[in-house]
SERO-4910 file (N, C-alpha, C, O; in steps of 0.05 Angstrom, whole numbers):
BEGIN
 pado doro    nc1    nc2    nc3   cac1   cac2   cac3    cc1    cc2    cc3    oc1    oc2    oc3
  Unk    A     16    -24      0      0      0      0     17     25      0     15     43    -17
  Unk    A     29     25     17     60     48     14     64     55    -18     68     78    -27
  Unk    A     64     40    -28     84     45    -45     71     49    -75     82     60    -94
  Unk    A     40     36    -73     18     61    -91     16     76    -82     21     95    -97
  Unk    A      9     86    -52      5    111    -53     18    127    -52      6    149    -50
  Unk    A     52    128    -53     71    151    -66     70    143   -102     78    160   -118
  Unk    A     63    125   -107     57    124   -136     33    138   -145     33    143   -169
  Unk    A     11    144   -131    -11    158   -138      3    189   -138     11    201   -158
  Unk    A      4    199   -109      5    218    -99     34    238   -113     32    260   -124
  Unk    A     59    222   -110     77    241   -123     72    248   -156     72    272   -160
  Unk    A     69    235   -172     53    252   -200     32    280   -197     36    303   -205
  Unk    A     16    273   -186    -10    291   -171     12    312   -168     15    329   -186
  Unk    A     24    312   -151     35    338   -137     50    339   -158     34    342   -177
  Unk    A     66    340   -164     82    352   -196     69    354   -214     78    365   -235
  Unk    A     45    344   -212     28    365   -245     17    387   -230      7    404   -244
  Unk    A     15    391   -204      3    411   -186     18    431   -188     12    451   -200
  Unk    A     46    425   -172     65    446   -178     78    457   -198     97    471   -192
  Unk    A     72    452   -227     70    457   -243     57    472   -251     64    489   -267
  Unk    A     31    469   -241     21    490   -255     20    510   -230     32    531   -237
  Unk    A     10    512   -206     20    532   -181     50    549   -199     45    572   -206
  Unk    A     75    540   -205     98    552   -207     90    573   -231    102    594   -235
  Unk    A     63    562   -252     59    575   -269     52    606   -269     62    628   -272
  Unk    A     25    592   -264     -1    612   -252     11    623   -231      8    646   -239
  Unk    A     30    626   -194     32    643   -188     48    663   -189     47    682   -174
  Unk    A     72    660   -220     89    674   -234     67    697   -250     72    721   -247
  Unk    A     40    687   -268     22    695   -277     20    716   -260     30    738   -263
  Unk    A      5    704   -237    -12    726   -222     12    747   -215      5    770   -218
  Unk    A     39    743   -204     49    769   -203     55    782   -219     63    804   -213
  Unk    A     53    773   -246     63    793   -273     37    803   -275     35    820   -293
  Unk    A     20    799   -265    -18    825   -274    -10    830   -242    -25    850   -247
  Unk    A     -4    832   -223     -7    850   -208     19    875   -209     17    898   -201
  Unk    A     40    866   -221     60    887   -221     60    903   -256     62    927   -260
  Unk    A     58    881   -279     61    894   -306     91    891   -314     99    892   -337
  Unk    A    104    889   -293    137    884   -300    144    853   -296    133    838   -280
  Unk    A    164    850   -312    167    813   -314    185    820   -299    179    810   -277
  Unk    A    209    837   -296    223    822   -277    218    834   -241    231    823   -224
  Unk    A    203    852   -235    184    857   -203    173    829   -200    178    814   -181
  Unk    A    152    822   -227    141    800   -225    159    778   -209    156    770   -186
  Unk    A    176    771   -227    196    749   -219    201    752   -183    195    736   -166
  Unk    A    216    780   -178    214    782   -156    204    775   -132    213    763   -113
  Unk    A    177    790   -139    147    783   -123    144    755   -121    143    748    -97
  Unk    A    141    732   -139    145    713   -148    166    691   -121    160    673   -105
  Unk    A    189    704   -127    215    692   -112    207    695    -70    213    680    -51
  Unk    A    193    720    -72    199    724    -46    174    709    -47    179    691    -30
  Unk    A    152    704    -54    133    687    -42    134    656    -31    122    644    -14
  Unk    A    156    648    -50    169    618    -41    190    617    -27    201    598    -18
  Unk    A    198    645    -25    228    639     -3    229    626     23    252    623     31
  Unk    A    210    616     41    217    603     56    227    579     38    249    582     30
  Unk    A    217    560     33    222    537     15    244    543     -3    264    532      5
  Unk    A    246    552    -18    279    561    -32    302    561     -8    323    548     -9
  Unk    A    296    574      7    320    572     25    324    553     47    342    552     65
  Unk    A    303    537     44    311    506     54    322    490     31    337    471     36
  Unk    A    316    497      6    319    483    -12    348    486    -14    362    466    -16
  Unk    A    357    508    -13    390    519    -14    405    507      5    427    497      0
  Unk    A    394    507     32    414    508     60    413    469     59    428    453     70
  Unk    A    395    464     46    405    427     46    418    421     26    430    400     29
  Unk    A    422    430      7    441    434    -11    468    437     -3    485    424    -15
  Unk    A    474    452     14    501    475     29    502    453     57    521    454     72
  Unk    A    484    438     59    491    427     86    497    410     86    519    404     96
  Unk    A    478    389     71    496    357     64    516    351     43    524    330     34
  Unk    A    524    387     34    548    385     14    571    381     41    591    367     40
  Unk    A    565    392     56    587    399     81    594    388    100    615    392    112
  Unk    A    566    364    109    571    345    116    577    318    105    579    300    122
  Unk    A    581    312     76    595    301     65    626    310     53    635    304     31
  Unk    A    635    322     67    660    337     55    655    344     29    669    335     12
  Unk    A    640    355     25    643    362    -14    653    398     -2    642    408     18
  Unk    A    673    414    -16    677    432    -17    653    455    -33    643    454    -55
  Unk    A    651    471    -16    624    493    -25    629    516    -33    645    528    -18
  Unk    A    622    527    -49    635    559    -56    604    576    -48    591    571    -28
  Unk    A    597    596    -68    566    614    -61    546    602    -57    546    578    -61
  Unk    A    531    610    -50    501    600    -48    481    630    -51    488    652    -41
  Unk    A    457    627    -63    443    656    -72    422    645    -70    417    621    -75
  Unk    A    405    665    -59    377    667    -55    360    682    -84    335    679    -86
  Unk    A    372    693    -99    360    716   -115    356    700   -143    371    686   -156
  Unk    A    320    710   -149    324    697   -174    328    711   -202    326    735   -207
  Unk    A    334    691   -216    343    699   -235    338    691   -266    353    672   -270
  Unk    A    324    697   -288    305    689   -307    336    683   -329    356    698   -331
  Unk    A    331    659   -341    353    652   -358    340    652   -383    316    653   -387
  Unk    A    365    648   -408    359    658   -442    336    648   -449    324    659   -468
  Unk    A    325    627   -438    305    612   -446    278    609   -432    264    590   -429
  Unk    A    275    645   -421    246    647   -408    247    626   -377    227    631   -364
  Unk    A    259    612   -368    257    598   -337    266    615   -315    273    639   -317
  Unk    A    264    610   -307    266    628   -270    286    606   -255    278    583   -251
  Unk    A    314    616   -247    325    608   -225    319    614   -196    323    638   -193
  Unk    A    312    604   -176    306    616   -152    323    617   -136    318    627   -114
  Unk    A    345    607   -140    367    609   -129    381    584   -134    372    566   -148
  Unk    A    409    584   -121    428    560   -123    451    555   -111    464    574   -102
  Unk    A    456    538   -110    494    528    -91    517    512   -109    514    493   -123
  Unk    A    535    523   -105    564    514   -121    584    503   -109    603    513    -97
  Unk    A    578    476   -113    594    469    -99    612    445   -121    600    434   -140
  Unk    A    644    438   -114    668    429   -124    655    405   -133    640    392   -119
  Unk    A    667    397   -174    654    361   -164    690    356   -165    701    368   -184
  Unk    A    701    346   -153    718    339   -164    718    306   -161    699    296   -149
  Unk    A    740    286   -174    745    270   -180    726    244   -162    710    227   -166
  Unk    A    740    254   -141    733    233   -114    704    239   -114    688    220   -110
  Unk    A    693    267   -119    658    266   -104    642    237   -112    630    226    -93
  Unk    A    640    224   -136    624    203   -140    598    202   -145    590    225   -144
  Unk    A    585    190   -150    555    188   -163    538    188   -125    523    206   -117
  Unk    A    543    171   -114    533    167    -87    522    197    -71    499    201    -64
  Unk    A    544    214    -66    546    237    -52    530    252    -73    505    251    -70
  Unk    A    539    267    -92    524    279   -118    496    268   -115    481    287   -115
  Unk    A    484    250   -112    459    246   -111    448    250    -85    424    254    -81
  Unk    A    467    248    -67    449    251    -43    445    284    -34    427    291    -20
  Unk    A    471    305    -49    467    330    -48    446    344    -62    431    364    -59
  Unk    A    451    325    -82    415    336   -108    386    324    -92    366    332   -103
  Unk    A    380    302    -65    361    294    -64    358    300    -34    342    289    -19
  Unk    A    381    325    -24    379    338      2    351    348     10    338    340     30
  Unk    A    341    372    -14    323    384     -8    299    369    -13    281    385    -10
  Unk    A    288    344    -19    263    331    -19    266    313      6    247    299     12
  Unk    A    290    311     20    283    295     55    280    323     64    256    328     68
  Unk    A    293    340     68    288    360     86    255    373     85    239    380    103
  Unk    A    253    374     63    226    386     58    200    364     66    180    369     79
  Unk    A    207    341     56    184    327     73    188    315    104    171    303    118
  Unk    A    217    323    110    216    325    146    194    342    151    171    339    160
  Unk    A    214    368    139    187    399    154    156    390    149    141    389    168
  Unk    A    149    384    129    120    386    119    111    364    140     96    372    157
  Unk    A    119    335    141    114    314    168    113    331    201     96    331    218
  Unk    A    136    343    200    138    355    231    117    381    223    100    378    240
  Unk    A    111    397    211     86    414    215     59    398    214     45    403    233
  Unk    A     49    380    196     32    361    203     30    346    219      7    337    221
  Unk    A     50    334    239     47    318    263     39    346    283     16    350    293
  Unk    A     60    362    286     60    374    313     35    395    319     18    399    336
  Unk    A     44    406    291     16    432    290     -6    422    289    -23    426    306
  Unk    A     -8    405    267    -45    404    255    -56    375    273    -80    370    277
  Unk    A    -36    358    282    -51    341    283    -53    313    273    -65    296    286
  Unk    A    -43    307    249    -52    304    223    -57    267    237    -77    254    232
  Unk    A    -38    260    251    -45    235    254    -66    223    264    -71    199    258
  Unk    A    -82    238    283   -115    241    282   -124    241    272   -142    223    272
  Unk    A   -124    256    255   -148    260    218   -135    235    210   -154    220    216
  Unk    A   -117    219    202   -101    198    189   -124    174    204   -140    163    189
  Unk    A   -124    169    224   -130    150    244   -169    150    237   -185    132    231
  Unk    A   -170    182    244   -198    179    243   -215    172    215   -238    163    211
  Unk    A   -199    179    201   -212    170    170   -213    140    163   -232    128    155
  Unk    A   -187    129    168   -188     91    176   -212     87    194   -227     68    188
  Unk    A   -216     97    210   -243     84    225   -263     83    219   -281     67    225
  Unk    A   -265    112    197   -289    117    193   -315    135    209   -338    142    203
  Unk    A   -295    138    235   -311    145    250   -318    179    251   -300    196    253
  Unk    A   -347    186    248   -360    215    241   -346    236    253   -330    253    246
  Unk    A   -359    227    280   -348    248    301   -313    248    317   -302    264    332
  Unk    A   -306    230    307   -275    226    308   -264    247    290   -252    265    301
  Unk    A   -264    246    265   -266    258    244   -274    286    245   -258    300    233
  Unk    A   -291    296    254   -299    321    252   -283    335    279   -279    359    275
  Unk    A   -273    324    307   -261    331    324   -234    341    317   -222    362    320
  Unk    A   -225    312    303   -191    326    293   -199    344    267   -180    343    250
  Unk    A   -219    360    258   -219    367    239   -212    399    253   -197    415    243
  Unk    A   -226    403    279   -230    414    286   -204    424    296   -199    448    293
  Unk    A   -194    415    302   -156    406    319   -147    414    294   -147    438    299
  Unk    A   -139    412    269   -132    424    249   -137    457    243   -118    472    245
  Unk    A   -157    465    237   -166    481    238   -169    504    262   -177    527    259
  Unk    A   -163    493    280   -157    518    300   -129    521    316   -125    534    336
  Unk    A   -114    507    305    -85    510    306    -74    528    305    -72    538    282
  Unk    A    -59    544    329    -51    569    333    -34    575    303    -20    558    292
  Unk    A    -41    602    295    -25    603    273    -30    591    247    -13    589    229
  Unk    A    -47    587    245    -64    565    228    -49    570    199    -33    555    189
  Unk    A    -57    591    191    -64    601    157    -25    613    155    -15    616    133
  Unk    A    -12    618    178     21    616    176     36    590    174     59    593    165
  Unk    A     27    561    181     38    547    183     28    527    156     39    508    146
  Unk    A     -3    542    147     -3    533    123      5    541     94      0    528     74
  Unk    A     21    568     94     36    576     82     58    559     75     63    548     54
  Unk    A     73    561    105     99    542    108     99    518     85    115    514     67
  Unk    A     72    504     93     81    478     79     70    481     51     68    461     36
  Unk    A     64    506     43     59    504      9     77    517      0     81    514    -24
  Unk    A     93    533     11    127    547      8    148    521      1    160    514    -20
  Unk    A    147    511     29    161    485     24    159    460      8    179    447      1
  Unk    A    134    454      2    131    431    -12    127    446    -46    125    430    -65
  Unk    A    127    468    -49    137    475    -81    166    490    -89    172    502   -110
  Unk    A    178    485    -69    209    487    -80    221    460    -62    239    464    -45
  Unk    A    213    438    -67    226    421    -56    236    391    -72    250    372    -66
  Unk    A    225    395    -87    229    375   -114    253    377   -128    254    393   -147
  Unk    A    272    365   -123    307    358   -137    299    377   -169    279    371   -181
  Unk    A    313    395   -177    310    410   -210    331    382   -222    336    360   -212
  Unk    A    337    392   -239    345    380   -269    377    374   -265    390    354   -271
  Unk    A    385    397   -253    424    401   -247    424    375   -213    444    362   -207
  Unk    A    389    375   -193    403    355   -170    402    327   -176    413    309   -164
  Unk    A    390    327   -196    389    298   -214    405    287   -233    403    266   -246
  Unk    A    423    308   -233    454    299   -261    469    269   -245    483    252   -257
  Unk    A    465    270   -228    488    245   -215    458    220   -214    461    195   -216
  Unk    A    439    229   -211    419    201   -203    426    176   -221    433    155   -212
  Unk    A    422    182   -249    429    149   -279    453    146   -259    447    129   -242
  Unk    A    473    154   -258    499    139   -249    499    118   -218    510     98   -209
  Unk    A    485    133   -211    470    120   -182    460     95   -179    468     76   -166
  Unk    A    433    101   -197    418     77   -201    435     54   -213    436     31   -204
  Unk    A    449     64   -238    468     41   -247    486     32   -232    493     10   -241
  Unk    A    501     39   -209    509     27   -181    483      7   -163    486    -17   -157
  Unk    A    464     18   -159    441      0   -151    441    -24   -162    438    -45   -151
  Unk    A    446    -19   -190    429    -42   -206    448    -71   -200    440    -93   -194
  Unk    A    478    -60   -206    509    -76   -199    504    -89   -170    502   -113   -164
  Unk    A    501    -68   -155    506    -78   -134    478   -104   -123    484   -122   -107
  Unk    A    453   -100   -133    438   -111   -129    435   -145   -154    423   -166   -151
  Unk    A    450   -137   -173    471   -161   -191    488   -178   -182    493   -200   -192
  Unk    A    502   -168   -156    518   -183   -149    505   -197   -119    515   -216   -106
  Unk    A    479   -178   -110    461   -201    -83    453   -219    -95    455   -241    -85
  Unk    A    440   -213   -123    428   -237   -132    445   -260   -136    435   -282   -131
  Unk    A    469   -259   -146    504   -281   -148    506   -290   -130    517   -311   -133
  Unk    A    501   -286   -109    515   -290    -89    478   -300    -63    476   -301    -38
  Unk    A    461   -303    -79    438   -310    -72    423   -299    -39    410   -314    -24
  Unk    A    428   -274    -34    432   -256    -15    397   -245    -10    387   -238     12
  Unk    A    385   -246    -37    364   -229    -39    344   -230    -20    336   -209    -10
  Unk    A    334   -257    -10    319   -259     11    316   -240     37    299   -225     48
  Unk    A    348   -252     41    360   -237     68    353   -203     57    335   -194     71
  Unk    A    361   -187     40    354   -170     33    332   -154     32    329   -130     34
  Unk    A    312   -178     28    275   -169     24    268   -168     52    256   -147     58
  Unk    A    272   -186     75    271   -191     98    280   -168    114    262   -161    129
  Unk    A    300   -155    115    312   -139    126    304   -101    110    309    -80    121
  Unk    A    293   -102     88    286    -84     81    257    -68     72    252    -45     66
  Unk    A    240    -92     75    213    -96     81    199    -70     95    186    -52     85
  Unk    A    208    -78    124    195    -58    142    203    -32    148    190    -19    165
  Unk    A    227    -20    136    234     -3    138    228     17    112    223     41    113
  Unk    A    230      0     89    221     17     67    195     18     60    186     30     40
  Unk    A    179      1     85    141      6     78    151     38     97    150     60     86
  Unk    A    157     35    117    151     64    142    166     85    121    149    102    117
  Unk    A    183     89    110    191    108    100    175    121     71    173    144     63
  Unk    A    166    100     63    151    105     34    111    112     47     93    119     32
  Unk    A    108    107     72     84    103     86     90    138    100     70    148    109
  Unk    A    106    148    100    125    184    115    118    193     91    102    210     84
  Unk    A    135    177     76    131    204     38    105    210     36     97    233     42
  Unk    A     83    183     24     57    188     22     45    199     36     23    203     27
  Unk    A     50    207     58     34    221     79     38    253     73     18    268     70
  Unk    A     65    265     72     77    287     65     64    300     42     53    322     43
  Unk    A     66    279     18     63    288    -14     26    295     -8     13    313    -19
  Unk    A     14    274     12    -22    278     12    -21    303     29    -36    319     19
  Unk    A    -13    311     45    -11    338     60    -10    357     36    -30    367     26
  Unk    A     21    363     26     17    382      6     -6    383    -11    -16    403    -20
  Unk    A    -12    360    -15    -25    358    -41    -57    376    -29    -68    393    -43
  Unk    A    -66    369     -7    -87    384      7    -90    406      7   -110    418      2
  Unk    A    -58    420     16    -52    449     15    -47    466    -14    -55    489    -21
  Unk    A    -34    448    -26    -45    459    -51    -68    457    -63    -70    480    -72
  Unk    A    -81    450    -66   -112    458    -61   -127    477    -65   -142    485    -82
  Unk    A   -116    486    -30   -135    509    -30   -119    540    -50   -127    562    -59
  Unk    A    -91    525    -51    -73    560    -60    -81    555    -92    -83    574   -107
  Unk    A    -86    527   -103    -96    536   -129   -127    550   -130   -130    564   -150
  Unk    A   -147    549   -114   -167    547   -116   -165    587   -109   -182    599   -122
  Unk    A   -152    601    -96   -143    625    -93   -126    637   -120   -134    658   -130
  Unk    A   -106    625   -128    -89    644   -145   -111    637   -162   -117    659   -171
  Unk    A   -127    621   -172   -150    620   -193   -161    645   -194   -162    661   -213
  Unk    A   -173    646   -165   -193    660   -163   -178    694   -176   -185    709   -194
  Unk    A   -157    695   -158   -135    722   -162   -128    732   -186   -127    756   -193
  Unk    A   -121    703   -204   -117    725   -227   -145    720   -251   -140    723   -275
  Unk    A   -168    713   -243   -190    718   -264   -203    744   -251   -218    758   -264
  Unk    A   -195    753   -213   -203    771   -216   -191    798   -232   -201    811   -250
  Unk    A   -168    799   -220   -150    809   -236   -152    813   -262   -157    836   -270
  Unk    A   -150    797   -278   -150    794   -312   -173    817   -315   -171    839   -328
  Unk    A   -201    804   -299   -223    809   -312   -223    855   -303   -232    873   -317
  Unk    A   -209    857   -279   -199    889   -274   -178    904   -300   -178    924   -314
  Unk    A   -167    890   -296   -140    904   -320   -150    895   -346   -136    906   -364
  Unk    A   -172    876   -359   -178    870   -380   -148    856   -396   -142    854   -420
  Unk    A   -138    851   -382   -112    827   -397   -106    802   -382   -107    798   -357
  Unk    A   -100    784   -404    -95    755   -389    -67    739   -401    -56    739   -423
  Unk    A    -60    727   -378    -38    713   -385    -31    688   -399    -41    666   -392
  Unk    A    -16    689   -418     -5    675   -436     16    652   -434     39    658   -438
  Unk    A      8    619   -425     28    614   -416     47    592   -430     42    568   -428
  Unk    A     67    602   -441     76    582   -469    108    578   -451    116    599   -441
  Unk    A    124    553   -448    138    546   -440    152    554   -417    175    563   -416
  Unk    A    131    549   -396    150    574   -375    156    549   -358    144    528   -357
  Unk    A    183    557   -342    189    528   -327    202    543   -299    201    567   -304
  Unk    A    212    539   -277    226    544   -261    242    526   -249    234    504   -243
  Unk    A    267    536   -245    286    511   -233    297    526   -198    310    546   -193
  Unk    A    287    511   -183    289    521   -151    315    520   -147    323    531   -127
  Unk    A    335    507   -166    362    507   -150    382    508   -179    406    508   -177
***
């Protein structure tokens, strides 16, 4: 079950944030008229999440010895119409390896679904609503609904996790080392099978990779909730909008890369 439902759920959320990255670039270019304020406006709306996205980048470069040079918060629109939201530079040299390189490109999707888990456990609740929906039960259900919803800080902490869970997805440059990775997986899992290991393998990896993939799905269904409601708003924002300024946005290959 784990492991459809990060197979359901993670697609969902990347055609979500896709189009969120679109439309809330949209809506700041009709509230400002300038593409690059826009961009701006744009950048600081996701900066919490960008700069988690950066600092796990800069952190598990550093706690893997990888040598680090800048790191930038500021974004920045490249030749081909995309939006940088920032980024970190760090040394590959010889020794870094496919291993580390992937684990510095796949920093910011554990960190981000830590935060989004630890704001859904602590703040909202969530394992109540989780529990009470398995039961079935009405008024169970409507109690932790309630426990959600009146959560000090409520509409700040649901920010947080739509900040964070749309700049938290590895871009294109944290995924250059992954093929080399997997093709280490594949070897190394070539030579359990040689050596007739696999069992012991399945046995020992079973219950740890249901709980971890059973954390993701939980994370990715959180966002996916919270995004939600911010599409169902920037909707609303820029048809109001459009329909005030009498112009609408045009949206032909626009992409953003968080790191």
């Amino acid at each position: 079950m784990p492991v459809f439902w990060v197979a359901i759920t993670l697609p969902l959320l990347l055609v979500m944030q896709r189009w969120i990255h679109r439309h809330l670039r949209g809506v700041a270019l009709l509230i400002t008229g300038r593409q690059e304020v826009a961009v701006l406006l744009y950048a600081v709306l996701l900066l919490p999440g960008v700069l988690l996205h950066e600092l796990s980048h800069w952190l598990t470069a550093r706690l893997l010895g990888v040598r680090t040079a800048s790191l930038s918060l500021l974004p920045k629109i490249e030749p081909d119409g995309a939006v940088r939201l920032g980024y970190v530079e760090y040394y590959k040299s010889a020794s870094l390896g496919p291993i580390r390189e992937s684990l510095i490109g796949a920093a910011p999707l554990i960190s981000g679904t830590l935060a989004i888990l630890l704001i859904g456990v602590k703040v909202f609740g969530v394992t109540q609503l989780t529990a009470a929906v398995s039961a079935g039960d009405v008024e169970q259900l409507t109690t932790a609904l309630g426990q959600v919803f009146s959560a000090p800080d409520f509409l700040v902490w649901l920010y947080l996790i739509f900040a964070i869970s749309n700049a938290m997805m590895p871009s294109a440059s944290d995924r250059r080392a992954w093929p080399a990775f997997l093709i280490t997986l594949v070897v190394l899992l070539i030579i359990i099978l040689l050596l007739n290991l696999q069992d012991l393998l399945i046995n020992s990896l079973t219950t740890p990779m249901a709980v971890v993939l059973g954390y993701l799905g939980l994370a990715f269904s959180l966002a996916i909730g919270v995004d939600l409601v911010f599409i169902a708003v920037i909707t609303l924002l820029e048809k109001v909008i459009s329909r005030i300024k009498g112009v609408e946005v045009v949206y032909e290959g626009i992409d953003v890369l968080p790191s």
